[in-house]
PDB file of N, CA, C and O in Angstrom, chain B, residues numbered from 101:
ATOM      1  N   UNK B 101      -0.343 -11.182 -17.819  1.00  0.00           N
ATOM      2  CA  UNK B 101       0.722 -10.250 -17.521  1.00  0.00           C
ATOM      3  C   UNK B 101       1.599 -10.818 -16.405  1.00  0.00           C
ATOM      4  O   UNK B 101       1.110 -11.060 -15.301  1.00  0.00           O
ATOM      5  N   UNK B 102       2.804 -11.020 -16.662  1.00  0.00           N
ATOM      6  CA  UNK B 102       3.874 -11.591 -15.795  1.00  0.00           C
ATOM      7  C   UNK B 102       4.245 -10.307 -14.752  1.00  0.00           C
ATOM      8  O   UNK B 102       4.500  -9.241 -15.311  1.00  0.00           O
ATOM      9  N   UNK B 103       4.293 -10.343 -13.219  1.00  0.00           N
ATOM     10  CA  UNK B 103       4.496  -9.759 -12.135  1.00  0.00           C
ATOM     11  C   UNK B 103       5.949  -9.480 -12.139  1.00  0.00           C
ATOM     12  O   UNK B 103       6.429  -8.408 -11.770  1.00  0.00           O
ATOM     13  N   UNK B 104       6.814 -10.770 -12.692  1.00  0.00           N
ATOM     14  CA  UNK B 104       8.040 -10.905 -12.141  1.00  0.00           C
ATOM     15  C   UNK B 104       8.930  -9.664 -12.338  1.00  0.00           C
ATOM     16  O   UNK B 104       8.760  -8.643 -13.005  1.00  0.00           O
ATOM     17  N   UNK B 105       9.943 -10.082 -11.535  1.00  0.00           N
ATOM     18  CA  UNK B 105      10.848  -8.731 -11.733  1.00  0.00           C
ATOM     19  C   UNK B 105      11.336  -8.338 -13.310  1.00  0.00           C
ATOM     20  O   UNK B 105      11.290  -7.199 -13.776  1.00  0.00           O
ATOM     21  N   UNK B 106      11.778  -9.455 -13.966  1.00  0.00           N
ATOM     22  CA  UNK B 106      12.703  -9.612 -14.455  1.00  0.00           C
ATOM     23  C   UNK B 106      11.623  -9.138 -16.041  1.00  0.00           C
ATOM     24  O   UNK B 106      11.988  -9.079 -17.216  1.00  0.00           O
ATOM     25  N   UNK B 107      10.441  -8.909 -15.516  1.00  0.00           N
ATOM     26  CA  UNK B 107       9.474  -8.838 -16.748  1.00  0.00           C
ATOM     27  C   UNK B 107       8.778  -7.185 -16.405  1.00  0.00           C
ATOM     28  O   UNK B 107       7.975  -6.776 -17.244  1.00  0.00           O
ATOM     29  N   UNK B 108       9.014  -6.490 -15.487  1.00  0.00           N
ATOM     30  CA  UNK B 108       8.762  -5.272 -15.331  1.00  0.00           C
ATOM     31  C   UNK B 108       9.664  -4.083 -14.910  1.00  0.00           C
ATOM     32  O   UNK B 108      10.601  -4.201 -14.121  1.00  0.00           O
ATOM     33  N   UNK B 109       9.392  -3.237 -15.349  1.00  0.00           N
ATOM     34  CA  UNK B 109      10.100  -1.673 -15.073  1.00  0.00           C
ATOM     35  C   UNK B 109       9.428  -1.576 -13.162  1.00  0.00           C
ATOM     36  O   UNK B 109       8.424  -2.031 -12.613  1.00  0.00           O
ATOM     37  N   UNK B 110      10.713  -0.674 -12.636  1.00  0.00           N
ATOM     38  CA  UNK B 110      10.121  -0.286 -11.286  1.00  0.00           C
ATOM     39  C   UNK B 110       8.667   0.571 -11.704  1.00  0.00           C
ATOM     40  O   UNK B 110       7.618   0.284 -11.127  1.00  0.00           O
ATOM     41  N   UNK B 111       8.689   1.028 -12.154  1.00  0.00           N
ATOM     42  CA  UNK B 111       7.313   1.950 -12.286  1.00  0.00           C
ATOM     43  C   UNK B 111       6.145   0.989 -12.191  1.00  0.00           C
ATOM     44  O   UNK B 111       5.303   1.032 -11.294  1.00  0.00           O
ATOM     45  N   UNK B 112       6.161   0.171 -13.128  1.00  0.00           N
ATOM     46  CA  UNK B 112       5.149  -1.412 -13.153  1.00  0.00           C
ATOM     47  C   UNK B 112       5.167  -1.981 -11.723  1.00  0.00           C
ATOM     48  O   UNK B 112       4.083  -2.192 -11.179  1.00  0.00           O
ATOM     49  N   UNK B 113       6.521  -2.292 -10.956  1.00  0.00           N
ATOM     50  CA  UNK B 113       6.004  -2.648 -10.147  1.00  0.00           C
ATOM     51  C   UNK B 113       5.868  -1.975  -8.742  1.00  0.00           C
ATOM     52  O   UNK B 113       5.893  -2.690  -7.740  1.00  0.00           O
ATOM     53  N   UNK B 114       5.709  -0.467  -8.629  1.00  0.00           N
ATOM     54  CA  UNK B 114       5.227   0.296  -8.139  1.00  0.00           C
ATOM     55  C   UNK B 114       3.672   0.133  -8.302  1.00  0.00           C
ATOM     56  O   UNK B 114       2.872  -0.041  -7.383  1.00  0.00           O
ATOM     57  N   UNK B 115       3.396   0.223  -9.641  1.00  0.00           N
ATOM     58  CA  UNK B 115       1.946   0.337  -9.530  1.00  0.00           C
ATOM     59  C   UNK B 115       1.110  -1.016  -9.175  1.00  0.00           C
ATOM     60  O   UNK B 115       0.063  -0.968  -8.528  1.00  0.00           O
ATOM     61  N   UNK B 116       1.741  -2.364  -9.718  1.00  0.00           N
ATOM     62  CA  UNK B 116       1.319  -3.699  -9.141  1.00  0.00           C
ATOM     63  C   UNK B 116       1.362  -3.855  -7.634  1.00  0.00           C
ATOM     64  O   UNK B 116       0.784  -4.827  -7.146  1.00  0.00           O
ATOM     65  N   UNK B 117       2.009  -2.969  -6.827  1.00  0.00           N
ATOM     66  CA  UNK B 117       2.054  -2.855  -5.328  1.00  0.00           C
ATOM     67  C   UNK B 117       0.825  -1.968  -5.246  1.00  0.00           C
ATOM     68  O   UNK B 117      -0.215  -2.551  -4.937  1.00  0.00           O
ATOM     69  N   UNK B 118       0.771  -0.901  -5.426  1.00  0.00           N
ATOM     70  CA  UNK B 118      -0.648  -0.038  -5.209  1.00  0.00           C
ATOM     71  C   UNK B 118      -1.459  -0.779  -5.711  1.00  0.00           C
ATOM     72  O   UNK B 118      -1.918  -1.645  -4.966  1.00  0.00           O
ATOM     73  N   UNK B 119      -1.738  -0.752  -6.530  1.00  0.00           N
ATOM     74  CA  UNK B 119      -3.173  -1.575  -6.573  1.00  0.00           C
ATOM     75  C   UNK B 119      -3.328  -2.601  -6.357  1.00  0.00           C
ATOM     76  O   UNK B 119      -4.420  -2.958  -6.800  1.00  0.00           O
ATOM     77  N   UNK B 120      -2.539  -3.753  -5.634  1.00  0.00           N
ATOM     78  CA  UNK B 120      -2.694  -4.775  -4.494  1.00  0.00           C
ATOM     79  C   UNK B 120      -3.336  -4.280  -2.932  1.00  0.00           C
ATOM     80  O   UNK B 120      -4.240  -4.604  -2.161  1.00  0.00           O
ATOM     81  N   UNK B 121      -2.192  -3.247  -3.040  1.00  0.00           N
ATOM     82  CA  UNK B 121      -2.985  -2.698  -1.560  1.00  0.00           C
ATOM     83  C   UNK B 121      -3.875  -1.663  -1.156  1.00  0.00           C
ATOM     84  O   UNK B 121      -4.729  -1.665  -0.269  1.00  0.00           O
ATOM     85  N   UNK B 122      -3.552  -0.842  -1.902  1.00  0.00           N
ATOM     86  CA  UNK B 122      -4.473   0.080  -2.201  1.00  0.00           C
ATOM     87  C   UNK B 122      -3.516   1.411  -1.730  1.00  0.00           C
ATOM     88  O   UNK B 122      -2.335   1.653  -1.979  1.00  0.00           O
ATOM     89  N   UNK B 123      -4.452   2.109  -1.006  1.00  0.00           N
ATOM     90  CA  UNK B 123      -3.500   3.750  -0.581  1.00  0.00           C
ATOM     91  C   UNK B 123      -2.068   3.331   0.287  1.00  0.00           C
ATOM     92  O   UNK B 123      -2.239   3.056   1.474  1.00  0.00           O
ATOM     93  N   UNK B 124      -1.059   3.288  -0.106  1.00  0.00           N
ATOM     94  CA  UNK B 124       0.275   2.987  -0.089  1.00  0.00           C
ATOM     95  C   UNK B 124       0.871   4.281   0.725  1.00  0.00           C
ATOM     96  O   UNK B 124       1.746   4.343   1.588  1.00  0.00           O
ATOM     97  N   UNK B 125       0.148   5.175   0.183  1.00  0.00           N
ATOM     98  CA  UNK B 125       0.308   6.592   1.214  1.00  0.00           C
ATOM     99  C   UNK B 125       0.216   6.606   2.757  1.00  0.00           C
ATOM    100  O   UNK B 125       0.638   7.526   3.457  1.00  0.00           O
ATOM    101  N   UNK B 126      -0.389   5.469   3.212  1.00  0.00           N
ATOM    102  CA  UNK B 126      -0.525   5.794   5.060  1.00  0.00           C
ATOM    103  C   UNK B 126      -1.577   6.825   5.270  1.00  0.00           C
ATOM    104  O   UNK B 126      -2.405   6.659   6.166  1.00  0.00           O
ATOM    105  N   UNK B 127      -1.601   7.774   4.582  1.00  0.00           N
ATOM    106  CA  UNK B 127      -2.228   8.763   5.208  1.00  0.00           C
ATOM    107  C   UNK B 127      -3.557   8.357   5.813  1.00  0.00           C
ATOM    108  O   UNK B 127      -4.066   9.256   6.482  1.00  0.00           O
ATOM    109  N   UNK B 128      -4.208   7.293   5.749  1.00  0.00           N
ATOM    110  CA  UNK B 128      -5.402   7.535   6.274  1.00  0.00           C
ATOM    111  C   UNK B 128      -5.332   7.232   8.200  1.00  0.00           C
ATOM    112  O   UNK B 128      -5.978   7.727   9.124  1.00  0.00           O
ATOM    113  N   UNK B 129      -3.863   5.854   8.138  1.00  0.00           N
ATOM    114  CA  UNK B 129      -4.246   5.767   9.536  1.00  0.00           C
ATOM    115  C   UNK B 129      -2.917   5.161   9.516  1.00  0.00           C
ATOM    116  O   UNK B 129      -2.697   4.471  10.511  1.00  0.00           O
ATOM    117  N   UNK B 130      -2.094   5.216   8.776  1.00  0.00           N
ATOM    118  CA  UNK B 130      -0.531   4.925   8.858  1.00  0.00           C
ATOM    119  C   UNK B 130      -0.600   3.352   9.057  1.00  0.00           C
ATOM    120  O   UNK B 130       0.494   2.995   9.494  1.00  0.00           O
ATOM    121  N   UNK B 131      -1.316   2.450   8.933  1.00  0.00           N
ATOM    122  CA  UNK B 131      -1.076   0.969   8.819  1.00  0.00           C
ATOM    123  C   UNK B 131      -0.697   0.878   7.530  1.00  0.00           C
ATOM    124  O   UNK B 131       0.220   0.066   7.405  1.00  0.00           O
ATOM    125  N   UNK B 132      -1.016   1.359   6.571  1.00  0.00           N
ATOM    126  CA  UNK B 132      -1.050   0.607   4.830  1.00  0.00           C
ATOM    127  C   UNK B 132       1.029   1.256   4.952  1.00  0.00           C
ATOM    128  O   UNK B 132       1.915   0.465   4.630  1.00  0.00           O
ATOM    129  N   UNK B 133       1.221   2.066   5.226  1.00  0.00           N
ATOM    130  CA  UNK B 133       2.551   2.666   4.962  1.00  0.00           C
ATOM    131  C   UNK B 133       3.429   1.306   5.107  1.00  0.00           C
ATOM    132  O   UNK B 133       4.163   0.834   4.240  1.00  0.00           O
ATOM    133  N   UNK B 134       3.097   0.609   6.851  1.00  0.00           N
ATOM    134  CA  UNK B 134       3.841  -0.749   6.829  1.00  0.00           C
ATOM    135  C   UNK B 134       4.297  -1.749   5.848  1.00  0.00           C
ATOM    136  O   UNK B 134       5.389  -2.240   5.560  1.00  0.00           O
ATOM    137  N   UNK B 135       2.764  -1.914   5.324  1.00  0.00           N
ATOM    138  CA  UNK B 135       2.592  -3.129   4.568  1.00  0.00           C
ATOM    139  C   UNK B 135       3.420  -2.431   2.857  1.00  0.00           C
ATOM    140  O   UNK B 135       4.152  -3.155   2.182  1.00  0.00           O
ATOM    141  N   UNK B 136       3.241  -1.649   2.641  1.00  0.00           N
ATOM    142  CA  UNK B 136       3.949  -0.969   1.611  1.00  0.00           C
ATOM    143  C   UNK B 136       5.391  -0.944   1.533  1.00  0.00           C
ATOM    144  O   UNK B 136       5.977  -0.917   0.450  1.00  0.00           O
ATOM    145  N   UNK B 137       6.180  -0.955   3.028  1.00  0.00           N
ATOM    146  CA  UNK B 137       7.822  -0.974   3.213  1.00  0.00           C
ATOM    147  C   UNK B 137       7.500  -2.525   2.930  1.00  0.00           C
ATOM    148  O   UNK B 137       7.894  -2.733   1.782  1.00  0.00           O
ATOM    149  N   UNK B 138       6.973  -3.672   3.455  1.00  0.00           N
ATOM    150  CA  UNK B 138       7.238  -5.000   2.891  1.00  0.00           C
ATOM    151  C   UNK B 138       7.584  -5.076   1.791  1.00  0.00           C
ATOM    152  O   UNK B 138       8.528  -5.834   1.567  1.00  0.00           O
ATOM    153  N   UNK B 139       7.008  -4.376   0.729  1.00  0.00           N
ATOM    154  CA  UNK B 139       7.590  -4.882  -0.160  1.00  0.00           C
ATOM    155  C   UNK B 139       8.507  -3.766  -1.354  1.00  0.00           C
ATOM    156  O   UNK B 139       8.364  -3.601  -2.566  1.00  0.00           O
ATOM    157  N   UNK B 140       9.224  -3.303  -0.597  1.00  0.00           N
ATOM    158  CA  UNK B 140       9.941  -2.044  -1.390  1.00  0.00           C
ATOM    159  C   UNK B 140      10.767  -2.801  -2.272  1.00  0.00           C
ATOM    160  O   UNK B 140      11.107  -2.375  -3.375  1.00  0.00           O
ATOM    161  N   UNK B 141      11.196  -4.237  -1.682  1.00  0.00           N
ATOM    162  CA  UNK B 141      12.628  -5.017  -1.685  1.00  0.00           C
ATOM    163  C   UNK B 141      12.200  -5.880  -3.467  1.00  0.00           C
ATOM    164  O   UNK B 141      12.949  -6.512  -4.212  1.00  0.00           O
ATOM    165  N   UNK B 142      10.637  -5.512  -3.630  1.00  0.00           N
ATOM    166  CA  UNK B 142       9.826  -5.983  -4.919  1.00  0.00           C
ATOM    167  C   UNK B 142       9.983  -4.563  -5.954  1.00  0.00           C
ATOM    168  O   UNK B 142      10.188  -4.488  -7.166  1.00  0.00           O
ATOM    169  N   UNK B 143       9.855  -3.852  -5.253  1.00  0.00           N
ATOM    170  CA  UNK B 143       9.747  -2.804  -6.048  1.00  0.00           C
ATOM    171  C   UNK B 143      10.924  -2.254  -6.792  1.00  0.00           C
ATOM    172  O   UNK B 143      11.050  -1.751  -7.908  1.00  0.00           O
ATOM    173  N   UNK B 144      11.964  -2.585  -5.543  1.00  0.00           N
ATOM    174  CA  UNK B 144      13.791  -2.322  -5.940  1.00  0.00           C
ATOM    175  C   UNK B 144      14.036  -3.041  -6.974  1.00  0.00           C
ATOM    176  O   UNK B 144      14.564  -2.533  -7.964  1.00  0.00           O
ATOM    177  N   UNK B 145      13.686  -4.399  -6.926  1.00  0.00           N
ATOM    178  CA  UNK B 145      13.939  -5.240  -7.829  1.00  0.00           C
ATOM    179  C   UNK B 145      15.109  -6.471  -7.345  1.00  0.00           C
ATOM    180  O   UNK B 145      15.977  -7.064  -7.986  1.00  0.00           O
ATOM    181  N   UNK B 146      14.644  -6.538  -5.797  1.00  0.00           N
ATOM    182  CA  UNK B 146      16.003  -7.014  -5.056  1.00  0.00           C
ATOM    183  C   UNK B 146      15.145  -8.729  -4.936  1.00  0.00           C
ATOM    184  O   UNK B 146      15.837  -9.740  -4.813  1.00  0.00           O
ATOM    185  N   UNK B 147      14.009  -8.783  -4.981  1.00  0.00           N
ATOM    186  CA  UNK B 147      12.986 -10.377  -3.771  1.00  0.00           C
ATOM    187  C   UNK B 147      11.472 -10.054  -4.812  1.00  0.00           C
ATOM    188  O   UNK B 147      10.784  -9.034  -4.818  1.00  0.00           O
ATOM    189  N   UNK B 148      11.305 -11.275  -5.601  1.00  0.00           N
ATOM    190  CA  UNK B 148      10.198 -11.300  -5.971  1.00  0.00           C
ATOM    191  C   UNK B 148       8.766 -11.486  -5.116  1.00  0.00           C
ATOM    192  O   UNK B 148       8.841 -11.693  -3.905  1.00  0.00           O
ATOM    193  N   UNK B 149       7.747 -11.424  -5.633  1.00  0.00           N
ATOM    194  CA  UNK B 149       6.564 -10.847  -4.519  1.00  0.00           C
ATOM    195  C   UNK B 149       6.429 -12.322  -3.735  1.00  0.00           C
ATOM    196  O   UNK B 149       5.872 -12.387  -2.639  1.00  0.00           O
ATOM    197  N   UNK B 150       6.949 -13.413  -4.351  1.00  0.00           N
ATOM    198  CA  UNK B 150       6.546 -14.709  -3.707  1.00  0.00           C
ATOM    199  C   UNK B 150       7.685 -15.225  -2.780  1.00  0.00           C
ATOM    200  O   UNK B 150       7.615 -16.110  -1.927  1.00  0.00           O
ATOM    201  N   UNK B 151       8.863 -14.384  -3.187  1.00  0.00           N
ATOM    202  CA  UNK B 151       9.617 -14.297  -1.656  1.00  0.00           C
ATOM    203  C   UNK B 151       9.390 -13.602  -0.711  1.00  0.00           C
ATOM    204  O   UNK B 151       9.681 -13.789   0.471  1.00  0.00           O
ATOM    205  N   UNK B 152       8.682 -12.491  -1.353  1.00  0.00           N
ATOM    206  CA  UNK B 152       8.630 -11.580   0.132  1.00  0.00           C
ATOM    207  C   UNK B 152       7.441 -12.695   1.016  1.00  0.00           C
ATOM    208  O   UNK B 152       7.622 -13.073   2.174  1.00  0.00           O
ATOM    209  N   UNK B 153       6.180 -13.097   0.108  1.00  0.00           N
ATOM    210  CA  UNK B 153       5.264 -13.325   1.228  1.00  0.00           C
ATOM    211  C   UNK B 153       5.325 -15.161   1.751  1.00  0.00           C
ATOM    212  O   UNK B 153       4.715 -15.983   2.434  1.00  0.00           O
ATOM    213  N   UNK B 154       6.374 -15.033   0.974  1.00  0.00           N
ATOM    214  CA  UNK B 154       7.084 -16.587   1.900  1.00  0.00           C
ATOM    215  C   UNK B 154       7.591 -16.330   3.004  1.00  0.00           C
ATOM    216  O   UNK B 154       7.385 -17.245   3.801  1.00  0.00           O
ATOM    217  N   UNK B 155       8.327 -15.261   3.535  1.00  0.00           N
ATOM    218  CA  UNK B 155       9.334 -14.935   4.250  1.00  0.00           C
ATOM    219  C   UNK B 155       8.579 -14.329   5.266  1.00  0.00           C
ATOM    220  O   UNK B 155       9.079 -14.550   6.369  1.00  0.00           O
ATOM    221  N   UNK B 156       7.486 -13.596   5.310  1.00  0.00           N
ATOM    222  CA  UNK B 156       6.344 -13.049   5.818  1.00  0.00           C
ATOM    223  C   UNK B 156       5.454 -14.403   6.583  1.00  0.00           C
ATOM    224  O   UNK B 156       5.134 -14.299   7.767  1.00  0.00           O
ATOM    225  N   UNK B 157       5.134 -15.543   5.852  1.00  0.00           N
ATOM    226  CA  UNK B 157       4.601 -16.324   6.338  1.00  0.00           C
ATOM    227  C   UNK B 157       5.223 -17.426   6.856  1.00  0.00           C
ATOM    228  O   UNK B 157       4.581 -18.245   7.513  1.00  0.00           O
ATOM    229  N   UNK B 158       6.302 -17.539   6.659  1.00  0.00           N
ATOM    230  CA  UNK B 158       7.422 -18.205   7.758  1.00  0.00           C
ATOM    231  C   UNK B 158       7.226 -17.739   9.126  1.00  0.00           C
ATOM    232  O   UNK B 158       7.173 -18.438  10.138  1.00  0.00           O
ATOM    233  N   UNK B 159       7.119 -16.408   9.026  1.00  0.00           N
ATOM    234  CA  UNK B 159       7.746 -16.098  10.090  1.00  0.00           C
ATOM    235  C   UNK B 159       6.751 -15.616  10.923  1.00  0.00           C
ATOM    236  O   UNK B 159       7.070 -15.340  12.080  1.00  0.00           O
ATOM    237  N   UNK B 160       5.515 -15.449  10.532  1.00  0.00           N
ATOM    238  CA  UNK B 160       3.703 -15.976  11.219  1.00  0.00           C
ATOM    239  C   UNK B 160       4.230 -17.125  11.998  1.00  0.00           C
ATOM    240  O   UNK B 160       4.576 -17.226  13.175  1.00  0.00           O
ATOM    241  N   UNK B 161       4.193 -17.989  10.976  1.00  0.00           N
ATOM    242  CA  UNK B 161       3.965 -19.523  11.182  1.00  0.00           C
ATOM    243  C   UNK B 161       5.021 -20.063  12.472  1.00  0.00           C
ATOM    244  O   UNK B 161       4.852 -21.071  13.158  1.00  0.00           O
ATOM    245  N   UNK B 162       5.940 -19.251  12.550  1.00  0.00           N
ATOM    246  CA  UNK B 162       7.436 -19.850  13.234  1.00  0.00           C
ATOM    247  C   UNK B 162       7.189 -19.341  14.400  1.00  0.00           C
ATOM    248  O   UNK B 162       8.238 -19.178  15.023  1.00  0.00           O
ATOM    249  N   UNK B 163       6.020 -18.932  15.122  1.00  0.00           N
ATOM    250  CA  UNK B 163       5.561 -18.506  16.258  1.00  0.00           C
ATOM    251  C   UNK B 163       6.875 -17.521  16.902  1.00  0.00           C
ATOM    252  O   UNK B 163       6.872 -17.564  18.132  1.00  0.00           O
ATOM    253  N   UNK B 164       7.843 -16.763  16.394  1.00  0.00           N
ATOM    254  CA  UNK B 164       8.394 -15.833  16.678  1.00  0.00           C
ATOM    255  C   UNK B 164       7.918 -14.674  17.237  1.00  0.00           C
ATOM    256  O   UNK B 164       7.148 -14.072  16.488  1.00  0.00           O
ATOM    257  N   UNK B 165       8.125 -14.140  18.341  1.00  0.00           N
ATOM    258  CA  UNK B 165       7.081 -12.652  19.012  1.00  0.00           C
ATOM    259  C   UNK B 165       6.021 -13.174  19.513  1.00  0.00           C
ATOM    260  O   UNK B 165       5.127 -12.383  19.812  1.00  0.00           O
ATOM    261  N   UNK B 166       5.792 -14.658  19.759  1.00  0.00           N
ATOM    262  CA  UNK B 166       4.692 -14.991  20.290  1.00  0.00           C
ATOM    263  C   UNK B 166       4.466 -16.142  21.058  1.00  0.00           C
ATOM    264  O   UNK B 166       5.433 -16.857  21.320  1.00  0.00           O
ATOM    265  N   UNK B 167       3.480 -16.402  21.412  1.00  0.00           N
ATOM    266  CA  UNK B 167       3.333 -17.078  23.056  1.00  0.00           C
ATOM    267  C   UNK B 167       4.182 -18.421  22.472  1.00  0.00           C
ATOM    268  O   UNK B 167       4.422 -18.606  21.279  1.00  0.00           O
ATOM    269  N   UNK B 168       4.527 -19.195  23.428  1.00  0.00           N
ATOM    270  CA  UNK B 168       5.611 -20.372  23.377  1.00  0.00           C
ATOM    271  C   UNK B 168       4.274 -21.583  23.774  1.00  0.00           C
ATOM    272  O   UNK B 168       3.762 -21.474  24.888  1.00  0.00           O
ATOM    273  N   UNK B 169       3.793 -22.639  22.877  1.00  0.00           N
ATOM    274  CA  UNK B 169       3.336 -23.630  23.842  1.00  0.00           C
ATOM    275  C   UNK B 169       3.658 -24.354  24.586  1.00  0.00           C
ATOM    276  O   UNK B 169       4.553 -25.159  24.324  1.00  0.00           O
ATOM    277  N   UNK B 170       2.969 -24.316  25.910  1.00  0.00           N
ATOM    278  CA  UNK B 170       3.299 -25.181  26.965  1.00  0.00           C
ATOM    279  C   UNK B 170       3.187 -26.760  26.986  1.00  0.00           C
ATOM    280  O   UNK B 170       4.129 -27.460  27.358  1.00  0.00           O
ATOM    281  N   UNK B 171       1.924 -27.298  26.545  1.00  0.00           N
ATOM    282  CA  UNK B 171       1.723 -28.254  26.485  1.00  0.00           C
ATOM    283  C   UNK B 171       0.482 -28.114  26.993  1.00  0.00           C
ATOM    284  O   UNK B 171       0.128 -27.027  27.448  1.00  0.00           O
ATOM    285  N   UNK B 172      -0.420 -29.300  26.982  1.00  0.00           N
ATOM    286  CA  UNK B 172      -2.334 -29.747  27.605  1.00  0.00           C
ATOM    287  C   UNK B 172      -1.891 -29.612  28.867  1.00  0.00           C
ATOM    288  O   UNK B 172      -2.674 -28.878  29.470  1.00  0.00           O
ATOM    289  N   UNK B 173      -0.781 -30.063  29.727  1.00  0.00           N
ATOM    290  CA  UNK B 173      -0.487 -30.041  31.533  1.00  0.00           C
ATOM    291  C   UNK B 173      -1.139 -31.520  31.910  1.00  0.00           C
ATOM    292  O   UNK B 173      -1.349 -31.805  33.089  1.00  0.00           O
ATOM    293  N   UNK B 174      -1.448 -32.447  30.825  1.00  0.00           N
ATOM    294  CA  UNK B 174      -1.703 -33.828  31.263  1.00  0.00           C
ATOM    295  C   UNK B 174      -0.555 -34.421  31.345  1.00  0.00           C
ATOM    296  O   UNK B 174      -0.505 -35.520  31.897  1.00  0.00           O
ATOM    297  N   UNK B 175       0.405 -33.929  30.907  1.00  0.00           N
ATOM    298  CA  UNK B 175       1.716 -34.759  30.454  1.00  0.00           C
ATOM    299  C   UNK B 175       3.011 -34.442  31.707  1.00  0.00           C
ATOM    300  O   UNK B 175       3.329 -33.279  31.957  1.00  0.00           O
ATOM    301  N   UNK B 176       3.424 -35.176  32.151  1.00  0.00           N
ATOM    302  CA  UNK B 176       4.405 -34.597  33.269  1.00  0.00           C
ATOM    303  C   UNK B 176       5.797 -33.896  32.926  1.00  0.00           C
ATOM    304  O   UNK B 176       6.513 -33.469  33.832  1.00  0.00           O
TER     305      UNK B 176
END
């Protein structure tokens, strides 16, 4: 079964988002709600799921929001 946009109804990929993540509702402790807006832009039909979590892991990786390395301090 093909994920892609271009091969599913929003409803399909509504439900290929829930049952990736599971309760999409938040209600239990409002973290899952987050991860659920990630990928609305999949669900719209705007960024397939392998852009969204490219763009997601760029931007892990790109140490953005987070500590800057200094260096070992052997180096002058």
């Amino acid at each position: 079964m093909s994920i892609l946009i271009k091969d599913t109804t929003r409803e399909e990929r509504e439900r290929i988002v829930s049952d990736s993540i599971g309760n999409i509702s938040g209600s239990c402790d409002g973290c899952m709600s987050g991860l659920a807006d990630m990928y609305q832009d999949y669900i719209d039909g705007l960024k397939e799921i392998s852009e969204i979590n490219r763009e997601f892991k760029a931007h892990y990786e790109s140490g953005e929001e987070g500590p800057v390395r200094q260096g070992c301090g052997m180096m002058p």
